[in-house]
N, C-alpha and C positions, 0 to 999 in steps of 0.2 A: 504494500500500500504506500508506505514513505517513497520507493523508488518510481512507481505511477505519479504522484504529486511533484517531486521533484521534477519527471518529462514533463507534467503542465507546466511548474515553472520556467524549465529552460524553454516550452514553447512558446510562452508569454513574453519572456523576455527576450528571447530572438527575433520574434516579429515586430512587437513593440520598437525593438531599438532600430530595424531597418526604418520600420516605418519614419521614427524621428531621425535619423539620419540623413533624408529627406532635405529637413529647411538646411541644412548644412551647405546645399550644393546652389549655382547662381541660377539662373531661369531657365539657362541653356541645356546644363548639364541634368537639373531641376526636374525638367520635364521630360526627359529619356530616360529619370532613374523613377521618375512617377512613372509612366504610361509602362515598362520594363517589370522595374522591382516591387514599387510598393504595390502596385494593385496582387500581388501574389502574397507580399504581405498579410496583410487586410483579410486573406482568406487563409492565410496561416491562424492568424489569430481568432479569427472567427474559430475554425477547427478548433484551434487550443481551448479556447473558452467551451465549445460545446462538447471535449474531452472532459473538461473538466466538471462542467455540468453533470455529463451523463456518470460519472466515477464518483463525483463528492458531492457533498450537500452545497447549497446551492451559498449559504454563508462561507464554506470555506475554499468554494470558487472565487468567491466575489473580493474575500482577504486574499486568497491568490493573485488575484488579477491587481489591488490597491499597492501591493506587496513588486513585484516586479514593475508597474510602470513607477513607484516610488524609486528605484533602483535603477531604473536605463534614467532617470531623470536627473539622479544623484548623482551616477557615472558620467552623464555629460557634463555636469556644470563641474564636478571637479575636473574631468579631463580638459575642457574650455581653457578652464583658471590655469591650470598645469603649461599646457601650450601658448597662454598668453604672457606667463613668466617666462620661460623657455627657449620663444623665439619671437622677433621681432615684425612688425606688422608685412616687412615689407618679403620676409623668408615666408611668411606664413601664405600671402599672397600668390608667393610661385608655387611652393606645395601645394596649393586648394585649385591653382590653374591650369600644374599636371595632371594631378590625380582628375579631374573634370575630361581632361582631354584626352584622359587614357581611357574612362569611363565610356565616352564617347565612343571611341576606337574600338574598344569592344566591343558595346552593342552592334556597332555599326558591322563587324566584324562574322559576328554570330547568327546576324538578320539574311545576309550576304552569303554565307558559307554553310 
């Protein structure tokens, strides 16, 4: 039973964190990692949630679910802080402008091939 709970967790909080990963990206990269990833998201989590529904009482779904988006939430705003100490606006810029353009190139990539 504790090892079923914990897959609802990590499926909660695996979806959840794509999903917020999401505003991370600019409009461009934004909307190919919307139309792409989150919408699979979104039905990850739906599943996780109706895993967990159908396996546990419906309170300690619902502490599940408060439980992990408390957690992908906590994890970004420290990891935020982390990298705004870290590294400077203008390193941080070229890292968020490859990663976008790599992101790109693979979708692009995957559609194509």
């Amino acid at each position: 039973m504790i090892i079923k709970y914990i897959s609802f967790l990590i499926g909660v909080i695996w979806s959840y964190s794509i999903i917020k990963t999401q505003s991370v990206f600019s409009k461009k990269a934004g909307l190919i990692f919307k139309i792409f990833i989150t919408k699979v998201s979104w039905f990850t989590l739906i599943a996780a949630c109706y895993f967990g529904y159908k396996n546990f009482s419906v309170k300690s779904t619902i502490i599940g679910i408060i439980i992990a988006i408390l957690l992908v939430n906590i994890g970004f705003y420290l990891s935020k802080k982390f990298i705004d100490q870290r590294f400077n606006e203008k390193q941080i810029t070229i890292f968020k402008s490859f990663f976008e353009y790599t992101l790109i190139f693979w979708v692009i990539y995957y559609v194509l091939f």
